[in-house]
N, CA, C and O atoms as CSV, one atom per row, in Angstrom:
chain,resi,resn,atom,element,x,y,z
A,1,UNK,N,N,177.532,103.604,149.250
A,1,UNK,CA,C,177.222,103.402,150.656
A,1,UNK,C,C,177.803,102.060,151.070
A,1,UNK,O,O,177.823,101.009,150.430
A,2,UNK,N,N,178.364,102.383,152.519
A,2,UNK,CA,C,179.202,100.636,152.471
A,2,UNK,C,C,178.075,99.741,153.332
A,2,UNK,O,O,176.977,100.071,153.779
A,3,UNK,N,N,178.769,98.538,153.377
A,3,UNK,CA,C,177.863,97.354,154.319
A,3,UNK,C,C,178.141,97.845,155.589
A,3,UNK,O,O,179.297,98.027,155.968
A,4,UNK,N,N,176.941,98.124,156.427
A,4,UNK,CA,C,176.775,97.982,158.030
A,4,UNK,C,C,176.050,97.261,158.428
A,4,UNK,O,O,175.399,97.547,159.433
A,5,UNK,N,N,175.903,96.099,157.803
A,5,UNK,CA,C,175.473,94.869,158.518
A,5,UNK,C,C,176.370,94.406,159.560
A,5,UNK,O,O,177.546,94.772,159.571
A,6,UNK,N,N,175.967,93.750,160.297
A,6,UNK,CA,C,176.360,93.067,161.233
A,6,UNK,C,C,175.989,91.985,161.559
A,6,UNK,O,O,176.742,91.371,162.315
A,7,UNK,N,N,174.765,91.353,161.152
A,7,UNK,CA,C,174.783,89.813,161.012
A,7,UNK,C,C,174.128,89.444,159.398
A,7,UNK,O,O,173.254,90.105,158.838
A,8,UNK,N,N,174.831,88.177,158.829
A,8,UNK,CA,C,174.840,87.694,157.207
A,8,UNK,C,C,173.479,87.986,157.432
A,8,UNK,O,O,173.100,88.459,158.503
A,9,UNK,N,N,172.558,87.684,156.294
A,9,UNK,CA,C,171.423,87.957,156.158
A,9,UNK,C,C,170.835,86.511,154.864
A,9,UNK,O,O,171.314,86.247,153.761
A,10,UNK,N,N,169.748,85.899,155.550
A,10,UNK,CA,C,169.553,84.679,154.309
A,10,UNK,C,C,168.368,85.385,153.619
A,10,UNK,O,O,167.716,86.349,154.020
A,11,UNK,N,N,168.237,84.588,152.354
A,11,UNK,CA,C,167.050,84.607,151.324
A,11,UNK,C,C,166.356,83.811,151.339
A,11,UNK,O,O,166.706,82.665,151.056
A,12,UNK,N,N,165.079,84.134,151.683
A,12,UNK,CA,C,164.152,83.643,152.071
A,12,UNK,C,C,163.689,82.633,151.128
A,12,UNK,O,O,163.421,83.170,150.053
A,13,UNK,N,N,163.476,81.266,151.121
A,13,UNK,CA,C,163.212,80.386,150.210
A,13,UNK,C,C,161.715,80.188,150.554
A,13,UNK,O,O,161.413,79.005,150.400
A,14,UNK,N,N,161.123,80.624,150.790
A,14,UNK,CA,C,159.347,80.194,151.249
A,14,UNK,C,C,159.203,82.006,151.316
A,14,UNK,O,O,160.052,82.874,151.520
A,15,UNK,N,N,157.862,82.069,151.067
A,15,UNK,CA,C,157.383,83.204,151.278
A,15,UNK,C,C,156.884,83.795,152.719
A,15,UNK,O,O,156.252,83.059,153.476
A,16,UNK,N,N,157.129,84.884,153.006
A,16,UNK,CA,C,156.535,85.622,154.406
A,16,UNK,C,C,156.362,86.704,153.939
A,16,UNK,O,O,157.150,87.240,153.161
A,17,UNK,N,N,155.185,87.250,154.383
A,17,UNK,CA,C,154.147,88.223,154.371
A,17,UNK,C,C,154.415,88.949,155.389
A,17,UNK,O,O,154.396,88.558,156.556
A,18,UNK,N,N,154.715,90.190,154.956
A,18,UNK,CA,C,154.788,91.500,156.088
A,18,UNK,C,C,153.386,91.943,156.409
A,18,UNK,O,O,152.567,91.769,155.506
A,19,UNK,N,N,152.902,92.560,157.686
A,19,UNK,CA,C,151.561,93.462,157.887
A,19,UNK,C,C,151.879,93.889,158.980
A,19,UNK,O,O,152.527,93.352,159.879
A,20,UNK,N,N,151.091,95.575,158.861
A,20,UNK,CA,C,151.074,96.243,159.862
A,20,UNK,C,C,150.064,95.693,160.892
A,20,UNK,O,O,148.874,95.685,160.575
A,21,UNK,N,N,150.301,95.409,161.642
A,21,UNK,CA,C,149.701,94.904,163.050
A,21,UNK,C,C,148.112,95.870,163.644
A,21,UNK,O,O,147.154,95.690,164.396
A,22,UNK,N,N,148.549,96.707,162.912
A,22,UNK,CA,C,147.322,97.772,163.293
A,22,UNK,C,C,146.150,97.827,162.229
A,22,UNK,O,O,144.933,97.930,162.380
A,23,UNK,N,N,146.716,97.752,161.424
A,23,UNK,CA,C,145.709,98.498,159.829
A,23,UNK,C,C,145.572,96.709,159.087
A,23,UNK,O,O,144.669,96.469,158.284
A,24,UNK,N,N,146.293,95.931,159.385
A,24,UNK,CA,C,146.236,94.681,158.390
A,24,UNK,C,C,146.970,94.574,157.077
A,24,UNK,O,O,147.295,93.626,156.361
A,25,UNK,N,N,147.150,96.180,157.004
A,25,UNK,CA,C,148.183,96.514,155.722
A,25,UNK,C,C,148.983,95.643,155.334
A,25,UNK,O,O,149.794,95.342,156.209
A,26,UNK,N,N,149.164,94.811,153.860
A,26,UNK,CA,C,150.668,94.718,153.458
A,26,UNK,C,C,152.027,95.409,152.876
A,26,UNK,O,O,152.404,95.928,151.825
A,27,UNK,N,N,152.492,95.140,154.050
A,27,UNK,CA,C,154.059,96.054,153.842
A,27,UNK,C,C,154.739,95.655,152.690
A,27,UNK,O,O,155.309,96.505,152.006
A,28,UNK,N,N,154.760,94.153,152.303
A,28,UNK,CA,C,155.683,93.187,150.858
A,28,UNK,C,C,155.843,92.573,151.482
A,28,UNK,O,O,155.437,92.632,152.642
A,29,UNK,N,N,156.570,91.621,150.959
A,29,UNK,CA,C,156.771,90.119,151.107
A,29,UNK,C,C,158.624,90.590,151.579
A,29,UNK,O,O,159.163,91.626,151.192
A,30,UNK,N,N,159.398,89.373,152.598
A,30,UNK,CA,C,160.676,89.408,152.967
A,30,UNK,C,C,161.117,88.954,151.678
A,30,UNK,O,O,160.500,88.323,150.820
A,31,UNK,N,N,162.905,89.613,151.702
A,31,UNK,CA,C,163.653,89.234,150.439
A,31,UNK,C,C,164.677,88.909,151.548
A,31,UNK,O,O,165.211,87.869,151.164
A,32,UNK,N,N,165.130,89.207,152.524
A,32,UNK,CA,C,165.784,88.782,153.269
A,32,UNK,C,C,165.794,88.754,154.585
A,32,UNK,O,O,164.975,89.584,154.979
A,33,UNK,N,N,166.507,88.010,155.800
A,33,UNK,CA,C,166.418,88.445,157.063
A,33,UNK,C,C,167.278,88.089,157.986
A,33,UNK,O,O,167.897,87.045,157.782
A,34,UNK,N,N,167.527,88.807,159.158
A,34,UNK,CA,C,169.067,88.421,159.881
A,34,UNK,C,C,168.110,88.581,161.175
A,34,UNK,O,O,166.908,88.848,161.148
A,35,UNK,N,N,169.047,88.318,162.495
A,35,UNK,CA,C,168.374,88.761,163.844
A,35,UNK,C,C,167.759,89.719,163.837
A,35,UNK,O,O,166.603,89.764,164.258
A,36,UNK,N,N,168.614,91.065,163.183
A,36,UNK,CA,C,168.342,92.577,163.755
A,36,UNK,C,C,167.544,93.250,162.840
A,36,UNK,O,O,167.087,94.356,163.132
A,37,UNK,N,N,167.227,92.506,161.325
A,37,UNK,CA,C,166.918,92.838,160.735
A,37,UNK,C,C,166.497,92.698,159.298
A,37,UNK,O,O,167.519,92.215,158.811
A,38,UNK,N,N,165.683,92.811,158.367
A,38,UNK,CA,C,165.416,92.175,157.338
A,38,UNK,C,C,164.839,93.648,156.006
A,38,UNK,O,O,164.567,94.780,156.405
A,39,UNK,N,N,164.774,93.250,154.534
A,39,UNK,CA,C,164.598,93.658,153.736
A,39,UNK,C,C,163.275,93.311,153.182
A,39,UNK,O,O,162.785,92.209,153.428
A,40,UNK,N,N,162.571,94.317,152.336
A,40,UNK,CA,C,161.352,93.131,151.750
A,40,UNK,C,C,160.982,94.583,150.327
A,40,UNK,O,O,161.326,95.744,150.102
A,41,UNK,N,N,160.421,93.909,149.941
A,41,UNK,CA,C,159.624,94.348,148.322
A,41,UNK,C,C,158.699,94.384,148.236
A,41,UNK,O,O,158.202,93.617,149.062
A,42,UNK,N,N,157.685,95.065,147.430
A,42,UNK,CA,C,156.638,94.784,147.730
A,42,UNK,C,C,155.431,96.088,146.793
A,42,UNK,O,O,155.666,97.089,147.470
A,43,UNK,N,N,154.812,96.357,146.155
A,43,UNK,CA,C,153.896,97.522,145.124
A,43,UNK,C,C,154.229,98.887,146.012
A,43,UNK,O,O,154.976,99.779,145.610
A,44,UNK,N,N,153.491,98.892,147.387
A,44,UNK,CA,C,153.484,99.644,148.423
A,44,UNK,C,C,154.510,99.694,149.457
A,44,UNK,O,O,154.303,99.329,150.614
A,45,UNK,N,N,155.813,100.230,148.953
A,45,UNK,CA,C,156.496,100.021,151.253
A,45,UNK,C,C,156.598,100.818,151.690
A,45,UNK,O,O,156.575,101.945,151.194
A,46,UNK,N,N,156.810,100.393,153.228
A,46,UNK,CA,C,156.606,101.698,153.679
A,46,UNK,C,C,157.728,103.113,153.325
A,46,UNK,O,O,158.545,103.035,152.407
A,47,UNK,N,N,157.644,103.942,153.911
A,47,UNK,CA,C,158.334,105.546,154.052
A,47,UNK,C,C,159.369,104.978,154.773
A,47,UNK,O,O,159.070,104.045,155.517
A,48,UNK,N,N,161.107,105.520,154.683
A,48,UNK,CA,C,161.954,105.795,155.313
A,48,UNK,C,C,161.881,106.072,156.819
A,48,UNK,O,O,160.729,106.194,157.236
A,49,UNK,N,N,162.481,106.149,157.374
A,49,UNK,CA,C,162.205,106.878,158.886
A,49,UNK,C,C,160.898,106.828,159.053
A,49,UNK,O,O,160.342,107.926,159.078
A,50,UNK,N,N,160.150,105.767,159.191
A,50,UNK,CA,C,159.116,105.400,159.590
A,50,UNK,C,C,158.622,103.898,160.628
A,50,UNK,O,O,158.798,102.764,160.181
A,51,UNK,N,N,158.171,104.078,161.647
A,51,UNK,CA,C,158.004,102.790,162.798
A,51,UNK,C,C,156.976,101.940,162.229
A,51,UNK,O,O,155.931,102.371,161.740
A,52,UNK,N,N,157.372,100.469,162.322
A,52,UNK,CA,C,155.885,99.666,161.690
A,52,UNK,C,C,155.494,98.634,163.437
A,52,UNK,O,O,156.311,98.329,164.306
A,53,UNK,N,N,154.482,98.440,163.413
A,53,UNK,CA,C,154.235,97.066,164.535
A,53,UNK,C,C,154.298,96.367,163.325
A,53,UNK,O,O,153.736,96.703,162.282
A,54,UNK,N,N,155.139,95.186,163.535
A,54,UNK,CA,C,154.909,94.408,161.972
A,54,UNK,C,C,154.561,92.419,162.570
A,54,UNK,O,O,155.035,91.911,163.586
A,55,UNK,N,N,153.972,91.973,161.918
A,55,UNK,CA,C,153.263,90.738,161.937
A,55,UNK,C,C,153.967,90.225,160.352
A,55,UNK,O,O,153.995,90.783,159.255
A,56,UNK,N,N,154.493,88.905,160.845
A,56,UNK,CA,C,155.905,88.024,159.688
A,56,UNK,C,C,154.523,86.775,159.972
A,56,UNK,O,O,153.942,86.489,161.019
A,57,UNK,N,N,154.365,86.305,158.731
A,57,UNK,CA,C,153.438,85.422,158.326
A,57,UNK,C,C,153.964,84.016,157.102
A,57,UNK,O,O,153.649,83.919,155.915
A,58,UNK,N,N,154.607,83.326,157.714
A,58,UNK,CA,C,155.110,82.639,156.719
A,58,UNK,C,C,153.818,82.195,155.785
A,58,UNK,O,O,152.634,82.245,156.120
A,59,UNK,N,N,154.344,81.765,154.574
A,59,UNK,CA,C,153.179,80.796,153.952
A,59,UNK,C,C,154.346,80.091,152.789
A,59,UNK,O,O,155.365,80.490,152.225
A,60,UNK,N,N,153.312,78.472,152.819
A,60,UNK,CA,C,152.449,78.312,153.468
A,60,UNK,C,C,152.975,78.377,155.179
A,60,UNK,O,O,154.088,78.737,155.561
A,61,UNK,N,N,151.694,77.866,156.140
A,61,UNK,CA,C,151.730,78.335,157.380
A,61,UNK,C,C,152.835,77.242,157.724
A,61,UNK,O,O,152.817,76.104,157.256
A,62,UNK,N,N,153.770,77.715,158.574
A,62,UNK,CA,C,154.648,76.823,159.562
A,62,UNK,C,C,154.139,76.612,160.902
A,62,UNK,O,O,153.950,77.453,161.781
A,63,UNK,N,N,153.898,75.052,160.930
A,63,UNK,CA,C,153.096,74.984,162.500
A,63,UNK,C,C,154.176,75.194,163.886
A,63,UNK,O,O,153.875,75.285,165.077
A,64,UNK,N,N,155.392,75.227,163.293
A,64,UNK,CA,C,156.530,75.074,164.421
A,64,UNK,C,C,156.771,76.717,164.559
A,64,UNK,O,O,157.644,77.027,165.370
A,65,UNK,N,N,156.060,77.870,163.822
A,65,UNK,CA,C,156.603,79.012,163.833
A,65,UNK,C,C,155.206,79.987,164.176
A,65,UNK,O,O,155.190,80.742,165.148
A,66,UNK,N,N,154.303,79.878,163.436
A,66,UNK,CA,C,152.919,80.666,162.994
A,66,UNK,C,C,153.605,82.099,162.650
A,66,UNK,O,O,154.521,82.249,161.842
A,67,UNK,N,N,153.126,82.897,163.247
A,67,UNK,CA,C,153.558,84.648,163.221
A,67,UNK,C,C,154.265,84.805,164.101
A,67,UNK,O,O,154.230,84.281,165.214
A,68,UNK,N,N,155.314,85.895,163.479
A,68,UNK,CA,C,156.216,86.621,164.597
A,68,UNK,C,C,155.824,87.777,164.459
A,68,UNK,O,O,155.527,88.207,163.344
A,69,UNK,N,N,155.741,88.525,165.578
A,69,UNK,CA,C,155.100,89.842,165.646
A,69,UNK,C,C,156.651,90.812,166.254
A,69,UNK,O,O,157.349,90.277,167.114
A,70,UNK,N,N,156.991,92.044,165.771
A,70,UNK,CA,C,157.976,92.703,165.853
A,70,UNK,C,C,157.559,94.250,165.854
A,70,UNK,O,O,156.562,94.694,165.285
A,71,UNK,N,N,158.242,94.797,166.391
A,71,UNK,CA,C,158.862,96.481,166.057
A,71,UNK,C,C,159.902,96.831,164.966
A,71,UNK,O,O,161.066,97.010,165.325
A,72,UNK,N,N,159.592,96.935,163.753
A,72,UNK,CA,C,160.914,97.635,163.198
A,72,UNK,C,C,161.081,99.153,162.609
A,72,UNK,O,O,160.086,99.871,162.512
A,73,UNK,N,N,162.136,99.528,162.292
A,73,UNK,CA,C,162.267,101.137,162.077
A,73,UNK,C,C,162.677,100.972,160.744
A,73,UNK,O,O,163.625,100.198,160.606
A,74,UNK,N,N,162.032,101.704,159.288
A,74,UNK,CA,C,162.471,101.595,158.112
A,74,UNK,C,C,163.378,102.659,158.030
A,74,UNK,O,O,163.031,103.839,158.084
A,75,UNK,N,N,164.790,102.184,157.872
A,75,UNK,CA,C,165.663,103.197,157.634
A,75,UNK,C,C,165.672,103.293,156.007
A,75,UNK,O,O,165.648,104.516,155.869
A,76,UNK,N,N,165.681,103.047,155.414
A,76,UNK,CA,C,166.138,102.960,153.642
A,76,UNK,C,C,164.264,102.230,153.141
A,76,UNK,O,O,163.548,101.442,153.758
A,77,UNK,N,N,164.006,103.083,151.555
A,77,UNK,CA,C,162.737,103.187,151.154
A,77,UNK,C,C,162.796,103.338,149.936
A,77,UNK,O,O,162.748,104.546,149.701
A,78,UNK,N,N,162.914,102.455,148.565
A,78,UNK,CA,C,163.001,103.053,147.048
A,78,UNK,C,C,161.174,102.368,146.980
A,78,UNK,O,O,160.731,101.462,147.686
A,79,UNK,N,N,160.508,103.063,146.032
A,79,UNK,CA,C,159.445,102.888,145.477
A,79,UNK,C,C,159.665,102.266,144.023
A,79,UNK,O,O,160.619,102.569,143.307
A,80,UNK,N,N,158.848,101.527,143.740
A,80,UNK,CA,C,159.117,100.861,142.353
A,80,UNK,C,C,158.599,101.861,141.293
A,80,UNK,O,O,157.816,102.749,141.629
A,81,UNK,N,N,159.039,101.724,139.985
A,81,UNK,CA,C,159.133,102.838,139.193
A,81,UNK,C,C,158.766,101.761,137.527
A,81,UNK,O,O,159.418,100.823,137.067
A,82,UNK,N,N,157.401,102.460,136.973
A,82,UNK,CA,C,156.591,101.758,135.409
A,82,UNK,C,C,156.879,100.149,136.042
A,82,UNK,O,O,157.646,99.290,135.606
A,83,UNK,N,N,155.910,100.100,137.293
A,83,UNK,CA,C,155.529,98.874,137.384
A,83,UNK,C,C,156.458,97.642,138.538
A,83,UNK,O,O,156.079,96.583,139.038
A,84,UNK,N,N,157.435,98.193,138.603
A,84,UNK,CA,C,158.763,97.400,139.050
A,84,UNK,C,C,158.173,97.804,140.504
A,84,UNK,O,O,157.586,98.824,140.865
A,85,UNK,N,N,158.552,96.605,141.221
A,85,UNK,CA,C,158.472,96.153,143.068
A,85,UNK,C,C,159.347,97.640,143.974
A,85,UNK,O,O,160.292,98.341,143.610
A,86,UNK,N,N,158.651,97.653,145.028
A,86,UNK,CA,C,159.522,98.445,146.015
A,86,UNK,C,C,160.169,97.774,146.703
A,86,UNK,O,O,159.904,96.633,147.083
A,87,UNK,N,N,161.302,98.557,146.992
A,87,UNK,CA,C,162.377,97.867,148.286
A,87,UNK,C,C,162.154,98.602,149.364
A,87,UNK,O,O,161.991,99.822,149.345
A,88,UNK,N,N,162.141,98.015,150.178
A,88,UNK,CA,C,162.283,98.713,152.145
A,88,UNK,C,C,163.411,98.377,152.881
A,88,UNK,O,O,163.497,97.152,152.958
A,89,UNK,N,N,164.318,98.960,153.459
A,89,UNK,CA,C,165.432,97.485,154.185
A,89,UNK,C,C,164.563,98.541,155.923
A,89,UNK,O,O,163.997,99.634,155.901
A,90,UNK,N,N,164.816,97.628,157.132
A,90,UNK,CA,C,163.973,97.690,158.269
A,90,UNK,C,C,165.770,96.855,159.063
A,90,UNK,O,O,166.637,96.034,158.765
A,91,UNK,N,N,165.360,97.889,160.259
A,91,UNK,CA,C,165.808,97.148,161.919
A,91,UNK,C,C,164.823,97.208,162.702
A,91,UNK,O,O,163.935,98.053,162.806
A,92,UNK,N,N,165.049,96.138,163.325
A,92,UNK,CA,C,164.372,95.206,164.318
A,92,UNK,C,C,164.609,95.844,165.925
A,92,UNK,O,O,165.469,95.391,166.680
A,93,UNK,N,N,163.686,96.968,166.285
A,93,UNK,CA,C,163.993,97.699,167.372
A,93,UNK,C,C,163.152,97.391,168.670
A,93,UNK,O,O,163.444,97.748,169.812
A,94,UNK,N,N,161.678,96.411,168.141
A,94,UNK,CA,C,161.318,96.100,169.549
A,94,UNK,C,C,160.813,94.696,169.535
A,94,UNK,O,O,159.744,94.573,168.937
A,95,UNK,N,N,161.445,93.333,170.175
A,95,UNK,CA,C,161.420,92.177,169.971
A,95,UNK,C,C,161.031,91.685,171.221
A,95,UNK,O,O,161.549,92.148,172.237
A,96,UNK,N,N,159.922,90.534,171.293
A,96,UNK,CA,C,160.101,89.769,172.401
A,96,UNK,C,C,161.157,88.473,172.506
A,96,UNK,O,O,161.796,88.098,171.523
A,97,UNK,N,N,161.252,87.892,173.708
A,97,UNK,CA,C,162.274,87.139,173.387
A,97,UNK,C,C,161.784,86.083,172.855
A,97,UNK,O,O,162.505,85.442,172.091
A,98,UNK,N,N,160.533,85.673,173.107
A,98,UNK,CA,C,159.878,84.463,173.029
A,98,UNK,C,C,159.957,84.925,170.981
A,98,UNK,O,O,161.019,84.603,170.448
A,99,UNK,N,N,159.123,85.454,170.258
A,99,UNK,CA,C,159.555,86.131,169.119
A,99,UNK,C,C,160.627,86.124,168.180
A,99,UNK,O,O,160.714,85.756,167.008
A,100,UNK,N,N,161.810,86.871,169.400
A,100,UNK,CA,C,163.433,86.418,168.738
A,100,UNK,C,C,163.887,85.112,169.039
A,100,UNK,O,O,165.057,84.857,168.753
A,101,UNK,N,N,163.094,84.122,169.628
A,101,UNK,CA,C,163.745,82.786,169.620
A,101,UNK,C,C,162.837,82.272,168.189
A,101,UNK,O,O,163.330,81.255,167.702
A,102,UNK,N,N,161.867,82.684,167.598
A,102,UNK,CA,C,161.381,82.286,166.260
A,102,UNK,C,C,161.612,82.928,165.117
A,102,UNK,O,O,161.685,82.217,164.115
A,103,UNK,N,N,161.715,83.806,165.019
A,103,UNK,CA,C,163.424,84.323,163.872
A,103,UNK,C,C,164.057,83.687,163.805
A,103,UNK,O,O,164.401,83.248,162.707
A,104,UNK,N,N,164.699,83.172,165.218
A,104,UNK,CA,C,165.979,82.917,165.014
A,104,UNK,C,C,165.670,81.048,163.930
A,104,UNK,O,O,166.225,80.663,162.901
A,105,UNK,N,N,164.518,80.316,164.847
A,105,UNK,CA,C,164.043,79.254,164.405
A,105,UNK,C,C,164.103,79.160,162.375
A,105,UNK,O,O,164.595,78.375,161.566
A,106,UNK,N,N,163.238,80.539,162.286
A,106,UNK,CA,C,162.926,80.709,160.644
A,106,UNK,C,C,164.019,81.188,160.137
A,106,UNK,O,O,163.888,81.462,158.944
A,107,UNK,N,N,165.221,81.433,160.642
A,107,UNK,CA,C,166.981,81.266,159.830
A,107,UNK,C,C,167.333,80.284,159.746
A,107,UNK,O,O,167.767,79.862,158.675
A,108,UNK,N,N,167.279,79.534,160.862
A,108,UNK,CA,C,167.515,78.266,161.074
A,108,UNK,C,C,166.922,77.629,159.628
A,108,UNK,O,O,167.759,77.520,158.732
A,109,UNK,N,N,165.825,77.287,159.393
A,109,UNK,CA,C,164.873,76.871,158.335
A,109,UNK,C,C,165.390,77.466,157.013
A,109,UNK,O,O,165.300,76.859,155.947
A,110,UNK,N,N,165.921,78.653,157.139
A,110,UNK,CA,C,166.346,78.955,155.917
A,110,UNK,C,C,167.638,78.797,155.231
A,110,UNK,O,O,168.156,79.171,154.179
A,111,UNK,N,N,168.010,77.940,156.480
A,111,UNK,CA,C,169.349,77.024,156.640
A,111,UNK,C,C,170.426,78.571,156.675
A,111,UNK,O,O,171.062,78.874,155.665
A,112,UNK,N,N,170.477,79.190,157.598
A,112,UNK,CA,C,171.372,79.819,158.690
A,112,UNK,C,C,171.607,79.813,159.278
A,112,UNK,O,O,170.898,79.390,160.191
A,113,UNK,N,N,172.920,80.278,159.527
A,113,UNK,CA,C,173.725,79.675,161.072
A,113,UNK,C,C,173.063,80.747,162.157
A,113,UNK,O,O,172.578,81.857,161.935
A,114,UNK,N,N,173.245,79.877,163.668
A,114,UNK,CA,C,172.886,81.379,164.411
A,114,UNK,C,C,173.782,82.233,164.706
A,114,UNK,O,O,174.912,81.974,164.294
A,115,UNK,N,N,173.679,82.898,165.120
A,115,UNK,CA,C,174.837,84.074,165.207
A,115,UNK,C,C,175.352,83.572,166.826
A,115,UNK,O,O,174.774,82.999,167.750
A,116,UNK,N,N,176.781,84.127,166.623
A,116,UNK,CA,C,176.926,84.058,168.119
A,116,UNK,C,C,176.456,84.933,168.951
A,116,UNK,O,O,176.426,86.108,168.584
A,117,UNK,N,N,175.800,84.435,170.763
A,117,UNK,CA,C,175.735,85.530,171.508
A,117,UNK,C,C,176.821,86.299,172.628
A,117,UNK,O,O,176.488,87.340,173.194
């Protein structure tokens, strides 16, 4: 399968906590993240072709960031197998702007460039 990325994607050097916005659920922790979109791991992820309200929780807490709250669509879904982490990769389909200006902040932090607009 080839790359259809469209913007680089950094590795997250601090931890953030995925949750469903509804249930409190954890989705996994980010392994990576770009504007449009990010990857994460995690015992439990979600299903393929599946919509999350998702809540990004750095820790420890960033006072310049707190939570970003998002829409994303899990296109791609492996389950971990005798113990091993799941992968999820997710796009970023419903954003506020106020939101996507703190993404963009927590790339920044993860020492990424911004993308051009």
């Amino acid at each position: 399968m080839g790359e259809r990325r469209q913007h680089s994607r950094q590795q997250t050097g601090l931890t953030v906590e995925v949750f469903d916005r509804h249930t409190g659920r954890s989705l996994g922790r980010l392994a990576d993240l770009s504007a449009e979109g990010f990857m994460l791991c995690g015992v439990d992820v979600p299903e393929a072709d599946s919509v999350w309200d998702c809540q990004l929780v750095p820790a420890p807490p960033l006072d310049e960031i707190g939570e970003i709250h998002l829409g994303a669509d899990c296109l791609w879904s492996r389950a971990g197998t005798d113990g091993q982490l799941g992968w999820a990769g997710f796009h970023i389909i419903d954003i506020a702007e106020d939101q996507a200006e703190l993404v963009e902040q927590l790339l920044l932090m993860l020492g990424g460039d911004r993308e051009p607009g």
